[in-house]
C-alpha positions as CSV (number, residue, x, y, z in Angstrom):
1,X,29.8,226.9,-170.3
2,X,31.1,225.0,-166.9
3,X,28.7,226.9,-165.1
4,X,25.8,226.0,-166.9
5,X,27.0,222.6,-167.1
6,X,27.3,222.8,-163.1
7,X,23.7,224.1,-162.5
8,X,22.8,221.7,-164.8
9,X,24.2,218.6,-162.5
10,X,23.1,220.4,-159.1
11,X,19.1,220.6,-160.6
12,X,19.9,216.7,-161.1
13,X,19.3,217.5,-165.1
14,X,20.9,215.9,-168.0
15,X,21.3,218.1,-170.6
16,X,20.5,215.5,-173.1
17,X,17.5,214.0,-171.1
18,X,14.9,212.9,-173.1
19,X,11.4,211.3,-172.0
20,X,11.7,207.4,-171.9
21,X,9.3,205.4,-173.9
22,X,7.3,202.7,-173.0
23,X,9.4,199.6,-174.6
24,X,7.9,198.0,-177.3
25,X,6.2,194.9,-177.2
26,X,7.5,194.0,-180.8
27,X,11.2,194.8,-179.9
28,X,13.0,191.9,-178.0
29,X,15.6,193.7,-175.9
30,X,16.3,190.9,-173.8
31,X,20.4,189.7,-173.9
32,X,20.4,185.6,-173.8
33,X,22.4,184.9,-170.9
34,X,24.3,182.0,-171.5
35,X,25.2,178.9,-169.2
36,X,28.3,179.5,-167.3
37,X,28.7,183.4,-168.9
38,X,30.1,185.7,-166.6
39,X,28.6,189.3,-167.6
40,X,30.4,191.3,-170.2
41,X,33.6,189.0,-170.5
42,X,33.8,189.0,-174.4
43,X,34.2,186.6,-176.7
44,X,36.6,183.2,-176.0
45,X,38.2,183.5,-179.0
46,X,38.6,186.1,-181.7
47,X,40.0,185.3,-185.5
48,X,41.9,188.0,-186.3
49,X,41.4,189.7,-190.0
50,X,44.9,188.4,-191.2
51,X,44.1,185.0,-189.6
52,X,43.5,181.6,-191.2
53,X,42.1,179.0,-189.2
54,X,41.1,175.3,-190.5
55,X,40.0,172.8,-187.9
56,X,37.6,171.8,-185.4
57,X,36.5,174.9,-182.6
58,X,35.0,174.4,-179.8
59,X,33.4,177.0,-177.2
60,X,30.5,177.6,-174.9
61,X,30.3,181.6,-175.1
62,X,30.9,183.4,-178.4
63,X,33.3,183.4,-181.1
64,X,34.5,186.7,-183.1
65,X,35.2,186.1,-186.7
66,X,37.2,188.8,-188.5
67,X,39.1,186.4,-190.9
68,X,38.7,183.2,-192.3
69,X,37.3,179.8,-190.5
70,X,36.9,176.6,-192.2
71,X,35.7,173.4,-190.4
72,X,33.5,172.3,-187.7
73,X,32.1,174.6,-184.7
74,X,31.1,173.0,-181.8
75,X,29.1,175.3,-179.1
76,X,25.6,176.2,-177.5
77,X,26.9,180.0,-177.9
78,X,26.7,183.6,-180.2
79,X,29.1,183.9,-183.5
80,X,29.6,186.6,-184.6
81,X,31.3,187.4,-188.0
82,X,32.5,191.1,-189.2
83,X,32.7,192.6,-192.4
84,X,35.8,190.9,-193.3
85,X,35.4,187.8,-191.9
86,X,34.7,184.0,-194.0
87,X,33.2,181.2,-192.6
88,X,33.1,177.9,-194.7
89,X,31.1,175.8,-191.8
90,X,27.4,174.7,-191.1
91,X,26.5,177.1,-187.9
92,X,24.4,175.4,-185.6
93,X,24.3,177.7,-182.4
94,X,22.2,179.4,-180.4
95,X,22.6,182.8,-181.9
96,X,24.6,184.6,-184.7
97,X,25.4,187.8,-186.2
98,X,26.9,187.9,-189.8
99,X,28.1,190.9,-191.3
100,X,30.8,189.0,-193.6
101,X,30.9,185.9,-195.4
102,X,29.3,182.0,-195.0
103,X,29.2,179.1,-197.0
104,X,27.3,176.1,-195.0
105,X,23.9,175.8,-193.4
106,X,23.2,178.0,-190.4
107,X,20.3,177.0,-187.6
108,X,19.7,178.8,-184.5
109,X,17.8,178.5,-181.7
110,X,17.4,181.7,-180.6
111,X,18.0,184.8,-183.4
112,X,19.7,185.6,-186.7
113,X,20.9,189.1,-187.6
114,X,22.3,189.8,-191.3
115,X,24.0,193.1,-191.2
116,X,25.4,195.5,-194.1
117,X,26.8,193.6,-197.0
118,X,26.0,189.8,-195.4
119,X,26.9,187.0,-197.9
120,X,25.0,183.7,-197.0
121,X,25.0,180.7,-199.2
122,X,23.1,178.2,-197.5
123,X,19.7,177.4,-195.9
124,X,18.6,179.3,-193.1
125,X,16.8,177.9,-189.9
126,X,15.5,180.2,-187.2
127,X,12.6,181.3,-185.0
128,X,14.2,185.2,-185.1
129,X,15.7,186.4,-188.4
130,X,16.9,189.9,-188.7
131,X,18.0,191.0,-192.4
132,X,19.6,194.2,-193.3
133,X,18.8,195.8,-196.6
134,X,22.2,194.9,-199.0
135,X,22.4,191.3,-197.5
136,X,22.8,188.1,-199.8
137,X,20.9,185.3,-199.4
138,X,21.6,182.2,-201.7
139,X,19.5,179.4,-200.3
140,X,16.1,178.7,-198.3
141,X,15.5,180.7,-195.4
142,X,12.9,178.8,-193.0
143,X,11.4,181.2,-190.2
144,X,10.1,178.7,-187.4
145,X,7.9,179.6,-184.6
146,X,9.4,180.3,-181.3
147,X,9.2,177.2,-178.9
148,X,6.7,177.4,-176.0
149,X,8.8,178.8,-173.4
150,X,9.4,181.6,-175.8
151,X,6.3,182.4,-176.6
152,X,4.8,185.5,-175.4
């Protein structure tokens, strides 16, 4: 088995490699790069699952969710909210990604994704709306066109 692994490496073949596609033109693989992000730092704060926080937050980069938020976010970054996670706020942001709970409006500027078991009640505003089959939606859900320096 090492052997054929080691011929493998010395040919300079994978044994997994697979022919790459041409990317889509309909698939936007580009990561936002926010101001002032460093690459793959993480998020500036994470709510933990047995974690209650009530307030005001404010950030630049993203936010992890895993328990429960209620108040006011303040931030031109990503949320993000897992399974477990409750979020009693309007979301304006430039991205987020919901796989738990929210109650309040949510408007971003650059996508929406609704994953698993989503639970959204409030309107939605956004030029990029992802939606999982299983998600919630309780509320109008506007899909505005991209701005002109997003257009393709």
């Amino acid at each position: 088995m090492f052997k054929f692994a080691k011929n493998l490496l010395d040919r300079g073949i994978q044994k997994d490699s697979r022919i790459a596609a041409a990317p889509s033109p309909f698939i936007h693989t580009e990561t936002p790069f926010y101001e002032d992000q460093e690459p793959d730092t993480g998020p500036e704060m994470t709510i933990g699952t047995n974690v209650i926080v009530t307030g005001k937050v404010a950030f630049q980069r993203e936010i992890c969710v895993n328990g429960v938020f209620e108040g006011e976010l303040e931030g031109q970054g990503k949320i993000v909210i897992g399974p477990e996670g409750f979020v009693k706020a309007d979301i304006d942001l430039y991205e987020a990604e919901i796989s738990g709970k929210v109650e309040g409006n949510i408007t971003v500027k650059y996508r929406l994704i609704l994953r698993g078991n989503a639970e959204v009640k409030g309107n939605i505003t956004a030029p990029r709306l992802s939606v999982d089959e299983g998600v919630s939606i309780m509320g109008q859900v506007y899909v505005t066109a991209a701005g002109p320096s997003e257009a393709l």
